[in-house]
C-alpha positions in Angstrom: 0.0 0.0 0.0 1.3 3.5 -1.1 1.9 6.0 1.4 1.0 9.6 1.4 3.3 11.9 2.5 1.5 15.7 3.9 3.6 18.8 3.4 2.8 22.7 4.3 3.2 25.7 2.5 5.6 28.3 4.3 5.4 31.7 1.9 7.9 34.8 2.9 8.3 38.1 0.8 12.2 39.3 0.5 13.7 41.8 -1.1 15.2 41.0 -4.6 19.2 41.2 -3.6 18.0 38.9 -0.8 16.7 36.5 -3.3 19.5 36.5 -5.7 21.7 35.7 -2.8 20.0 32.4 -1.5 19.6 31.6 -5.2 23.6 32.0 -5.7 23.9 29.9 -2.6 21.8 27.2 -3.7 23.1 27.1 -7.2 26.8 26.5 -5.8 25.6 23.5 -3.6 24.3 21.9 -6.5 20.9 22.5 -5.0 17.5 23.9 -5.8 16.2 27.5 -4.0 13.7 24.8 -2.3 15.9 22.8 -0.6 18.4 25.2 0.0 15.8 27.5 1.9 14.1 24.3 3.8 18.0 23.2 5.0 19.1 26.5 5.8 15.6 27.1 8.0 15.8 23.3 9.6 19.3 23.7 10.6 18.7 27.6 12.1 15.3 25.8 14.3 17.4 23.1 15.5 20.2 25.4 16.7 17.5 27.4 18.0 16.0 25.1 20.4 19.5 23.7 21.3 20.2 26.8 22.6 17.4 26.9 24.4 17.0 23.8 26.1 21.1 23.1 26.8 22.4 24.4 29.5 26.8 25.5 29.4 28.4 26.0 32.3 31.6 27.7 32.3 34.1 25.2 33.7 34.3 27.3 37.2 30.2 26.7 37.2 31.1 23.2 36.1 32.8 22.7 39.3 30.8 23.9 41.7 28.1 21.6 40.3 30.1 19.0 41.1 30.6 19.9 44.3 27.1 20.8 45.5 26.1 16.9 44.1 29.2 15.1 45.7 29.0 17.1 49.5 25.3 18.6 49.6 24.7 21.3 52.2 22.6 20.4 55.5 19.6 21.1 54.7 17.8 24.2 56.1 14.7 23.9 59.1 12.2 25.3 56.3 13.3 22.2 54.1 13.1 19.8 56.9 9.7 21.1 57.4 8.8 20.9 53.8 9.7 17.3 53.3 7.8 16.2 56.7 4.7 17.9 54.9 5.5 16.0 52.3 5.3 12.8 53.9 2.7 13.2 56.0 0.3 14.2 52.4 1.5 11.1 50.5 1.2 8.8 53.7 -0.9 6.0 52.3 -2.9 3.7 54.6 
């Protein structure tokens, strides 16, 4: 059985010099304005939402990281308090 494959429409207006210059592009990969466009505008969303669900740490932030997880602080009254609240709500009987 054949499968159908469903594709959108994404329009944009740009200026002429614009145009000529992704068409330039395109023609020097070998590739069609189309796939050029769609490539360009896949790789720019996936580097988009990279950046915005990765987290860096600069190597000094790195390191205190570490150090929080392998010696934790006491923990404070108001957390002590918190987690016996806790307990006591998903206390099943």
């Amino acid at each position: 059985m054949p499968t159908t494959v469903s594709t959108a429409r994404l329009e944009a207006r740009i200026n002429p010099e614009l145009h000529a210059l992704l068409k330039r592009a395109a023609e020097l990969q070998g590739r069609t304005l189309t796939d050029f466009v769609v490539s360009a505008v896949q790789e720019a969303a996936q580097r988009a939402i990279e950046q915005a669900t990765v987290i860096r740490l600069s190597l000094a932030d790195q390191e205190c990281f570490a150090h929080a997880l392998l010696s934790p602080p006491e923990p404070t009254p108001a957390l002590k308090r918190a987690f016996a609240r806790r307990s006591a709500l998903l206390r099943t009987e």
